[in-house]
C-alpha positions as CSV (number, residue, x, y, z in Angstrom):
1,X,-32.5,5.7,6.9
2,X,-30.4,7.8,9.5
3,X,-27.2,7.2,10.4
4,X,-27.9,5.3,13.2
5,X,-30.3,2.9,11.8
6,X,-27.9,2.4,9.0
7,X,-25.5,1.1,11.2
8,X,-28.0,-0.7,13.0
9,X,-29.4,-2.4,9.7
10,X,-25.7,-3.7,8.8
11,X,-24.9,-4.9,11.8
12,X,-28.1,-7.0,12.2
13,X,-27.2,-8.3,8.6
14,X,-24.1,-9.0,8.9
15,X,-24.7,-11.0,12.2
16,X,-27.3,-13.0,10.3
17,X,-25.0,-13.6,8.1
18,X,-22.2,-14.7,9.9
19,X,-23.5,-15.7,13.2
20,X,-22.3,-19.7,13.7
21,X,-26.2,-20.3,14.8
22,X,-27.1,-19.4,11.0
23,X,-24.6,-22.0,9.8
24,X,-27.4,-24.0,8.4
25,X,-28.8,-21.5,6.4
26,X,-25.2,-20.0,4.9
27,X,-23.4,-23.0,5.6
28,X,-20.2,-24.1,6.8
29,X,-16.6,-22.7,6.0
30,X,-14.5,-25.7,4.2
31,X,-12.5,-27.3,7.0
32,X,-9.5,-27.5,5.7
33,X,-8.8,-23.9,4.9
34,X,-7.0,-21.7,7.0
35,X,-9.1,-18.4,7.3
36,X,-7.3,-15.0,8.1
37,X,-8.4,-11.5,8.4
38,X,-5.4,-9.2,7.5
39,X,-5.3,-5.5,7.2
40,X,-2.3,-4.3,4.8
41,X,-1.5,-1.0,5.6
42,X,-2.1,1.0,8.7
43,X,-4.5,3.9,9.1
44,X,-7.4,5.1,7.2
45,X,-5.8,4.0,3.9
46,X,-5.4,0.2,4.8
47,X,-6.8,-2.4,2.5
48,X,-9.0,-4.7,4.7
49,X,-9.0,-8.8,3.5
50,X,-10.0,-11.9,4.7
51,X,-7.7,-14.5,3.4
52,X,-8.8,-18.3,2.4
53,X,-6.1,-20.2,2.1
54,X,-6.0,-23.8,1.0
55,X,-4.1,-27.1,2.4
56,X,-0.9,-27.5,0.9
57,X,-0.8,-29.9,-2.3
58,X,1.0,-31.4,-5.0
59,X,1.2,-27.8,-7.0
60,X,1.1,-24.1,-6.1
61,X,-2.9,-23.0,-5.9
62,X,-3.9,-20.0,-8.2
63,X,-5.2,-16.7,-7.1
64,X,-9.1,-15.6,-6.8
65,X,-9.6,-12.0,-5.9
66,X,-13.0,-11.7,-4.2
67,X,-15.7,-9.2,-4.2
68,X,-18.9,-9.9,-1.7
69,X,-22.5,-8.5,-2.7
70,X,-24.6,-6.1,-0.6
71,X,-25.8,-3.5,-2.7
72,X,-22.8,-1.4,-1.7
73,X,-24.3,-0.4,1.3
74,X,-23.9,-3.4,3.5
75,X,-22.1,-7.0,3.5
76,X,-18.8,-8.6,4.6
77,X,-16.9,-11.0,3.3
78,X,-17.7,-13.5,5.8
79,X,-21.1,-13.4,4.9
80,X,-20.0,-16.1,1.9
81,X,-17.4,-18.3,4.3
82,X,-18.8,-21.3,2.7
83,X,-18.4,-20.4,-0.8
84,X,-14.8,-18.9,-0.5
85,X,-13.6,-21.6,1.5
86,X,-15.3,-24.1,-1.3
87,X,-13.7,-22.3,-3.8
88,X,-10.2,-22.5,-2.2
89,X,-9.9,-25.9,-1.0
90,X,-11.6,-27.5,-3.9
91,X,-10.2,-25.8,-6.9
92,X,-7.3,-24.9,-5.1
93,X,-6.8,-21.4,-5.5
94,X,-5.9,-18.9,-3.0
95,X,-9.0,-16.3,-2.1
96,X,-8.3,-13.5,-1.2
97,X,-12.4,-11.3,-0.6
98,X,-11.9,-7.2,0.0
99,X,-13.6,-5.9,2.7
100,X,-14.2,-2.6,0.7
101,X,-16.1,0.5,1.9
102,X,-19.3,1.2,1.9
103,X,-22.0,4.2,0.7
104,X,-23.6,6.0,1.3
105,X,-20.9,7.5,4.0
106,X,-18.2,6.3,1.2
107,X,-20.1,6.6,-2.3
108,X,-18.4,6.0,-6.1
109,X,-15.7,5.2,-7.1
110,X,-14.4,4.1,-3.2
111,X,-15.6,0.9,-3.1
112,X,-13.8,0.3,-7.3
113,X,-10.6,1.9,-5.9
114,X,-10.5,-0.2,-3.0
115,X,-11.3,-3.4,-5.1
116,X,-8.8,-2.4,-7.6
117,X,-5.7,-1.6,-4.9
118,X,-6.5,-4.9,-3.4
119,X,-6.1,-6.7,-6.8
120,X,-2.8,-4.9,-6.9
121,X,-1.5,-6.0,-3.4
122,X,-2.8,-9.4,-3.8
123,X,-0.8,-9.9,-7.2
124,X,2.2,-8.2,-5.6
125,X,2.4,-10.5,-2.4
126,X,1.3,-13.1,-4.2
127,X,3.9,-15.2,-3.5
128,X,3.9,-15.0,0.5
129,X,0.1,-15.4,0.4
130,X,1.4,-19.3,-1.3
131,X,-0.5,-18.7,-4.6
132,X,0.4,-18.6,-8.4
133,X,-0.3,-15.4,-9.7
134,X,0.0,-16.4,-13.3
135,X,-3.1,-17.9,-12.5
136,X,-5.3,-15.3,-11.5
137,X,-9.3,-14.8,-11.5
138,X,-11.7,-12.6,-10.1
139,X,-15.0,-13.5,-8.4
140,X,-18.1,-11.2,-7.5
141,X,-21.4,-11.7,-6.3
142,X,-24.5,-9.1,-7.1
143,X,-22.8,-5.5,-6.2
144,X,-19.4,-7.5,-6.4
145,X,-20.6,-8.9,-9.7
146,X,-20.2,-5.3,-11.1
147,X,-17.6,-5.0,-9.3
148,X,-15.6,-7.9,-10.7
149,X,-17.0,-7.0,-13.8
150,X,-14.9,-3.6,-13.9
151,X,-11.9,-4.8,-12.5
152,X,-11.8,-7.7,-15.2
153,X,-11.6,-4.2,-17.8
154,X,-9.5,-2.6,-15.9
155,X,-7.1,-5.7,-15.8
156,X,-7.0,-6.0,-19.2
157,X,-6.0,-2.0,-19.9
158,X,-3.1,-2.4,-17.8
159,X,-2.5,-5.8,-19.3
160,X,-2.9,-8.2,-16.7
161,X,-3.6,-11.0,-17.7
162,X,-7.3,-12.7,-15.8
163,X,-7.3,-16.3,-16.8
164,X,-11.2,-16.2,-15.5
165,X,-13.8,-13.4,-14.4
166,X,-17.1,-15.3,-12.5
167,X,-19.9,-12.9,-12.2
168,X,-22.6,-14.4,-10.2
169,X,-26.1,-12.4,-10.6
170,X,-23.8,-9.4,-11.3
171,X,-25.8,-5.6,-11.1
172,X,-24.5,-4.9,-14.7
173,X,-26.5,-1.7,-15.2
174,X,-27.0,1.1,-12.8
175,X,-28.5,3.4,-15.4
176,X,-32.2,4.6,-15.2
177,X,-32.3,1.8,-17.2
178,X,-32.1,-0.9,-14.6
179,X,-36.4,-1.0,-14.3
180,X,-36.2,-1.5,-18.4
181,X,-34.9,-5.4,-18.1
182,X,-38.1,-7.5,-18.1
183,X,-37.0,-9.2,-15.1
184,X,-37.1,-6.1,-13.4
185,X,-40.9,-5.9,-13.6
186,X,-41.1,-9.8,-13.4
187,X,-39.4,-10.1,-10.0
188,X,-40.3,-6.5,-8.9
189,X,-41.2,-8.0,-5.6
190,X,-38.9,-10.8,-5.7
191,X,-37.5,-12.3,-2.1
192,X,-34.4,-10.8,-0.7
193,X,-34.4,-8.7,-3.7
194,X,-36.8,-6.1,-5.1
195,X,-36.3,-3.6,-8.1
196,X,-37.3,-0.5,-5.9
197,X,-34.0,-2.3,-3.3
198,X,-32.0,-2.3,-6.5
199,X,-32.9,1.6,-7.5
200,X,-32.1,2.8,-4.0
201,X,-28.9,1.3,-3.7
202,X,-27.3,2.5,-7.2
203,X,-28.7,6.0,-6.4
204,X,-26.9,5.4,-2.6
205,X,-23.6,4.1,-4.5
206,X,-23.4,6.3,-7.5
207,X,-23.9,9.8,-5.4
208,X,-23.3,12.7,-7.4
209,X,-21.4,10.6,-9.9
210,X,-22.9,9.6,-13.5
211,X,-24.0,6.3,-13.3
212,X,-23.8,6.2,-17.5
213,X,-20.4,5.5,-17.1
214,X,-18.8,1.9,-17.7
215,X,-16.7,1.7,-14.3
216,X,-20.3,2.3,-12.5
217,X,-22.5,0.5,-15.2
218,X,-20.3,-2.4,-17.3
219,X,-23.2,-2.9,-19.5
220,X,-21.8,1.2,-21.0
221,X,-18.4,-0.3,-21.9
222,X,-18.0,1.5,-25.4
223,X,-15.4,-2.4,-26.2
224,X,-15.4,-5.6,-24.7
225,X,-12.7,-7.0,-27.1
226,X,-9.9,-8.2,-24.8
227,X,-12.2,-9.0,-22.0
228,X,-11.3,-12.3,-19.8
229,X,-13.3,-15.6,-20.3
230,X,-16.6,-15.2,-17.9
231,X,-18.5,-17.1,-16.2
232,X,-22.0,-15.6,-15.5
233,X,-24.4,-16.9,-13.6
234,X,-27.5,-15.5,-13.1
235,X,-31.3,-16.6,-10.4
236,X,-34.8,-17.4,-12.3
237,X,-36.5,-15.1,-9.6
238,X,-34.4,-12.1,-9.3
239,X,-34.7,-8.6,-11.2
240,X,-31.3,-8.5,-11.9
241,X,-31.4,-12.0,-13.6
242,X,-31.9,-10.2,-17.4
243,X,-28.8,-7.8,-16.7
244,X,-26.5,-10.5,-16.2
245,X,-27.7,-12.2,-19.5
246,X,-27.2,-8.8,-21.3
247,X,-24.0,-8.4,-20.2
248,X,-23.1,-12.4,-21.2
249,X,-24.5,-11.3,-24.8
250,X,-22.3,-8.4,-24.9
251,X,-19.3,-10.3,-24.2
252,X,-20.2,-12.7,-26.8
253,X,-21.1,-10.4,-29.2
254,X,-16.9,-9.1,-29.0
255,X,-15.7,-12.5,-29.5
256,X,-15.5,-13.3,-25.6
257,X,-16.0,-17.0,-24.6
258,X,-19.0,-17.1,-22.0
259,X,-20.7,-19.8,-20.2
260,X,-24.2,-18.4,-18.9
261,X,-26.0,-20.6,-16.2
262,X,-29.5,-19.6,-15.0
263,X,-30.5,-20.9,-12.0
264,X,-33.9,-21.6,-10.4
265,X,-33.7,-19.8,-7.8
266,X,-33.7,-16.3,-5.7
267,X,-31.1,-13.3,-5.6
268,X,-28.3,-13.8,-3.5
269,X,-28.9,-18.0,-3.2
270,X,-24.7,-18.6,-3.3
271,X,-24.7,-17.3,0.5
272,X,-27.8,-19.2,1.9
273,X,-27.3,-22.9,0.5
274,X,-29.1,-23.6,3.4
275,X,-32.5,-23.1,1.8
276,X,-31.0,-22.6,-2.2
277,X,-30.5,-26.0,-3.2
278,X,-29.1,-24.7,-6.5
279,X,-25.8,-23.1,-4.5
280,X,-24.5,-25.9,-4.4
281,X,-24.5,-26.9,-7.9
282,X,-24.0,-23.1,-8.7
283,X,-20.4,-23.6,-6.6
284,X,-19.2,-26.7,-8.6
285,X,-19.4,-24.9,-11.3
286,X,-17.3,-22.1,-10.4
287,X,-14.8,-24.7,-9.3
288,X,-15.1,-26.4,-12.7
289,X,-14.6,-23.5,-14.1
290,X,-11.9,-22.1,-12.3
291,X,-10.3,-25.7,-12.2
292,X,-10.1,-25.2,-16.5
293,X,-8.7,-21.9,-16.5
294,X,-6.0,-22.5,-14.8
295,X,-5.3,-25.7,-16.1
């Protein structure tokens, strides 16, 4: 694509996405949450948020630090309203989803870096956003998935301490490597997601970088030991559906404790539970989840 229909193709998706007449097909934000877009900072180095913030209860909520999917070349965090605002009101936790750049005009590691200072800033004014941060988790869809998957490493090498990392159909392996999964060739023409989508998107993201390495490919870390508790959950029907199971076994295989969930379903089905009938289950969980590890 050229620049202009670049800009044209995100801005058509993200007003699918978030347009109120598509609220049947990615539902409705949680009603009682307060929802706030917040810049902190000024200028071209502001950290750009939108903040989901619970009704007030019996105890101090816990903190979720979000990361929405795309491919790293297109999405918002409103594009998962419904989710977010499930997960704050229900667990209740605090969620706080980074609006990070995109590539290819802002290619590896910008989108990490952003992710990772937002982490930061949301620990840090923890306390004014009404949250706990000694109960903390991180949440990431598809490109987020990997994104929340490298955060949750980074976390634990500068020892803070995630009670929970949820990776839902996470993109675990950017490598030429990614066609090798079986559900790569299984779903290689899957709905909203095919494997060709999937190779042009890491090439977009990874630019001149190595995509071998672990903070652009998780399924490369050289140690999981020390990793937070994960929930992973992965779609029946989508070629990234074998990466996320990898990277479960992975975790297991260093002693981590994993729940793995597969879910009949297609790529992307936590942002459409208009037509996913699994999202909704598939959200439960995370609350469940969540709900544990902070209890």
């Amino acid at each position: 694509m050229t620049d202009v229909q670049r800009n044209e193709f995100r801005t058509k998706q993200n007003a699918l996405r978030t347009s109120p007449r598509n609220r049947w097909l990615v539902g409705k934000p949680h009603p009682a949450v307060r929802i706030d877009d917040r810049a902190w900072g000024t200028g071209p180095d502001a950290l750009h948020v939108r903040v989901y913030t619970p009704p007030p209860g019996p105890r101090k909520p816990g903190l979720v630090v979000c990361f929405h999917g795309g491919g790293f070349v297109a999405g918002v965090p409103a594009q998962t309203d419904w989710h977010s605002s499930g997960v704050a009101a229900l667990t209740p936790a605090v969620v706080v989803s980074v609006d990070y750049r995109l590539a290819p005009e802002y290619p590896f590691p910008a989108a990490l870096e952003d992710s990772w200072a937002a982490t930061l800033k949301a620990i840090e004014l923890a306390d004014g956003l009404g949250a706990d941060p000694r109960h903390l988790a991180i949440m990431g869809d598809s490109a987020g998935g990997n994104i929340a998957a490298v955060i949750a490493a980074r976390a634990r090498d500068h020892s803070i301490e995630l009670a929970k990392q949820v990776l839902i159909y996470p993109a675990c392996d950017l490598t030429e490597d990614l066609t090798s999964y079986p559900s790569a060739s299984e779903n290689a023409h899957a709905p909203i997601l095919s494997t060709a989508y999937v190779q042009d998107v890491a090439t977009l993201y990874a630019g001149t970088a190595d995509r071998t390495q672990p903070e652009m490919s998780p399924m490369r870390i050289p140690d999981a030991g020390g990793l937070a508790p994960a929930l992973v959950q992965t779609a029946q029907y989508d070629p990234l559906r074998d990466q996320g199971r990898a990277y479960a076994d992975l975790l297991l295989a260093a002693g981590i404790e994993v729940t793995l969930s597969n879910y009949r379903t297609v790529h992307a089905f936590i942002g459409i539970p208009g037509i996913a009938r699994p999202a909704k289950k598939a959200r439960r969980e995370v609350i469940d989840e969540l709900r544990r590890a902070f209890n």
